[in-house]
C-alpha positions in Angstrom: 13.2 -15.8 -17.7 13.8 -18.1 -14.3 14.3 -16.6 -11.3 17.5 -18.0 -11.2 18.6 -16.5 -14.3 17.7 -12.8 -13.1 18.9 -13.1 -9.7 22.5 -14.4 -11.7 22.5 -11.1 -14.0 21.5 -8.4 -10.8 24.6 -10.1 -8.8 27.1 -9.7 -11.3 25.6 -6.0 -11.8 25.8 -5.7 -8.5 21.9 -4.3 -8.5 20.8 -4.7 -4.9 16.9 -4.6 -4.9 15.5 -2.8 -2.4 12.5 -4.6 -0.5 9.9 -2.9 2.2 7.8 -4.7 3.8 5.1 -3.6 6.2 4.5 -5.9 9.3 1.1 -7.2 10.0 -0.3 -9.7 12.1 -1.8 -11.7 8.6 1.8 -13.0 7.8 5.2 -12.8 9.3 7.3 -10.0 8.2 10.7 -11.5 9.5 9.9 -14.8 7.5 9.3 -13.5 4.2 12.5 -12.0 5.0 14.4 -14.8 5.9 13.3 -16.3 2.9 14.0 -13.8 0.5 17.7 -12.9 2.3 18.7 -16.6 2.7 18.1 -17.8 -0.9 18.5 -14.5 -2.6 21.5 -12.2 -2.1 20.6 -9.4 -4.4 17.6 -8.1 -1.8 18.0 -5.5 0.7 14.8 -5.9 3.0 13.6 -3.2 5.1 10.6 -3.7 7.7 8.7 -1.4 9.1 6.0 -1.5 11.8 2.7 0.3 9.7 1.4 2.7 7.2 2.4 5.6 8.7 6.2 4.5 8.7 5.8 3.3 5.6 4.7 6.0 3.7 7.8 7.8 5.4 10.4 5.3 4.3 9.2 5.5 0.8 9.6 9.1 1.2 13.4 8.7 2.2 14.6 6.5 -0.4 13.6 4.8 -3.7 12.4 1.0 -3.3 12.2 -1.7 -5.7 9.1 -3.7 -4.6 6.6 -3.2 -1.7 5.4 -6.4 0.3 2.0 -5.3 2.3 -0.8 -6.5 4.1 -4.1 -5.1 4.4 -4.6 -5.2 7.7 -1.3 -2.7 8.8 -3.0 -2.7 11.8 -6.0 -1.6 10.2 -7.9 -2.8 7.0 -8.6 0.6 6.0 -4.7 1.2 6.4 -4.1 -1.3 4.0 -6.2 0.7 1.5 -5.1 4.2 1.9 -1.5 2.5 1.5 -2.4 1.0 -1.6 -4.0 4.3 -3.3 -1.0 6.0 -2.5 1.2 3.5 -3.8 -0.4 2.3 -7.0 1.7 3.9 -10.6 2.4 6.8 -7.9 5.6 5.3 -6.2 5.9 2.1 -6.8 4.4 0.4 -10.0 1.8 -1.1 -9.6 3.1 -4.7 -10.8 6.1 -4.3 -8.1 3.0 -4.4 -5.3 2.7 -7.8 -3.5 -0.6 -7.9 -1.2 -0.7 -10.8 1.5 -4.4 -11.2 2.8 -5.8 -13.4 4.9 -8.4 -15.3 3.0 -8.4 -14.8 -0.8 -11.8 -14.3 -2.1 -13.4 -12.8 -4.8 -14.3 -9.4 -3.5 -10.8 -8.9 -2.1 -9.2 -10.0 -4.5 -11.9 -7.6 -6.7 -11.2 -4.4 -4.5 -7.2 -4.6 -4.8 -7.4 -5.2 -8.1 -9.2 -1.8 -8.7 -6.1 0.0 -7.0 -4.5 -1.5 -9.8 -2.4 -4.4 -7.9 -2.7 -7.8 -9.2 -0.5 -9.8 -7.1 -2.5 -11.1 -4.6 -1.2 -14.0 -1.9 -2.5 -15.9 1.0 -0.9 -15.2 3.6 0.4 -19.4 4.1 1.8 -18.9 0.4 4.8 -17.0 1.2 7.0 -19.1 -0.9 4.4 -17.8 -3.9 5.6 -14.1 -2.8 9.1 -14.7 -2.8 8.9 -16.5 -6.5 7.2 -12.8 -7.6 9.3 -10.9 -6.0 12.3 -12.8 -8.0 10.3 -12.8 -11.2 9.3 -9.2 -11.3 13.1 -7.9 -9.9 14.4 -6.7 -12.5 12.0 -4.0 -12.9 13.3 -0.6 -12.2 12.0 1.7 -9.3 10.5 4.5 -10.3 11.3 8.2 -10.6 12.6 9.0 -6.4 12.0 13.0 -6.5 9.0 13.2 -8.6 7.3 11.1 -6.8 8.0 11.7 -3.3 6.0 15.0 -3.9 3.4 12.8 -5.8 3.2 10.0 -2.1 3.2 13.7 0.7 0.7 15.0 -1.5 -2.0 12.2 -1.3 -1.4 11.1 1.9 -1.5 14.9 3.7 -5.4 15.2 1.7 -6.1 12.1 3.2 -4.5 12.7 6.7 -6.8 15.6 6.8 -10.0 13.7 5.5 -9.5 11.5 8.2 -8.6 14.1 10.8 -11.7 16.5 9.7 -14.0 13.6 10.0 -13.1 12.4 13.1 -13.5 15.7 14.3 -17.2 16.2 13.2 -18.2 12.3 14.3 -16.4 11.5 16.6 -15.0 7.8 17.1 -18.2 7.1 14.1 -15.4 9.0 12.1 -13.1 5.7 11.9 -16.1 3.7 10.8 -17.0 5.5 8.0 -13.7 6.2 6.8 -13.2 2.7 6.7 -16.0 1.8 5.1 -15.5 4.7 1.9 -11.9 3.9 1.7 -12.8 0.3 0.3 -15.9 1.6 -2.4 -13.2 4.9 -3.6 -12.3 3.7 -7.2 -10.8 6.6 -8.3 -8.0 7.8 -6.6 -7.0 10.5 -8.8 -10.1 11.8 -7.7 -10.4 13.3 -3.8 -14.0 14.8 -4.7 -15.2 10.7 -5.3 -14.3 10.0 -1.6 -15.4 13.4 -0.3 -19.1 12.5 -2.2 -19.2 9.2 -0.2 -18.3 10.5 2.9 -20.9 12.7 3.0 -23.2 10.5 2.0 -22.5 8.5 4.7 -22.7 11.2 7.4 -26.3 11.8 6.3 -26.9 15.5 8.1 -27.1 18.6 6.6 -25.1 20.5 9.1 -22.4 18.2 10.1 -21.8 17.7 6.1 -21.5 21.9 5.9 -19.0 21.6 9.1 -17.0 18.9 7.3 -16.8 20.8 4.5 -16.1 24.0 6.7 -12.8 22.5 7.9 -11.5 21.4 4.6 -11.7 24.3 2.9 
């Protein structure tokens, strides 16, 4: 079905599709949101400034589609948003990821969060087209998974949070380093394994693990 066509049937249903879009230095925010408001009527865009306010908004109100970066300011960011978005809040086909440079093992690691529309970030006329294509796809379930988005993000706040503690400013490193080689996000023990793998001592593993239990 064109674009056309489904923007036609959502005006005359009056079905406002609700947009966020996370700002990041890759692309600009306010002109894929131009774009989208100037040619399309039926989107309601909300920006917001990074992963943190992100995962708040979506906790506020249902959205249609999510436009992100990976870099939101961090890369890591980008990823932790991403796990808690993918067949959680948003489905995963109503995800659009804007990178900087498209290669193979990018394009490899989003796709194993289940996303699979990936842009460049000078292709924001490709983002638009997707967004229009894939709008008629209804948001998911608002209160089920609300609980579903606080959940993962609080065990991963406090990952993050116990790490830091234990290694210091190393802490940020290796959390962004695991974040990218977690596969299964279902799965907190996977990312608790690498972790500790990665801090490599004996006693600072039985601290971490001290604090998270």
């Amino acid at each position: 079905m064109a674009g056309e066509t489904i923007c036609s049937i959502l005006e005359e249903k009056s079905m406002i599709r609700k947009i966020l879009i996370v700002k990041s230095d890759t692309y600009s925010a306010s002109a894929l949101k131009d774009l989208l408001t100037a040619h399309h009527n039926v989107f309601d865009c909300t920006l917001v400034d990074n992963r943190k306010e992100a995962t708040t908004a979506l906790q506020q109100q249902a959205y249609t589609q999510v436009v992100t970066a990976l870099k939101i300011p961090r890369i890591s960011d980008g990823y932790v948003l991403l796990s808690q978005l993918a067949d959680k809040h948003i489905q995963s086909n109503n995800i659009i990821v804007i990178v900087d440079e498209k290669t193979d093992s990018v394009v490899a690691s989003i796709n194993s969060r289940g996303v699979e529309h990936i842009f460049p970030a000078k292709n924001l006329d490709g983002v638009v087209k997707i967004l229009v294509a894939t709008a008629g796809a209804a948001p998911s379930g608002h209160k089920k998974n609300q609980a579903d988005i606080a959940d993962v993000t609080y065990d991963l706040e406090k990952v993050k949070s116990v790490l830091n503690y234990v290694m210091g400013p190393v802490g940020n490193m290796i959390f962004a380093d695991v974040i990218v080689r977690w596969h299964d996000h279902n799965n907190l023990n996977e990312l608790l394994e690498l972790i500790k793998t990665e801090i490599n001592d004996p006693e600072k593993i039985a601290l971490f693990q001290s604090h998270l239990d």
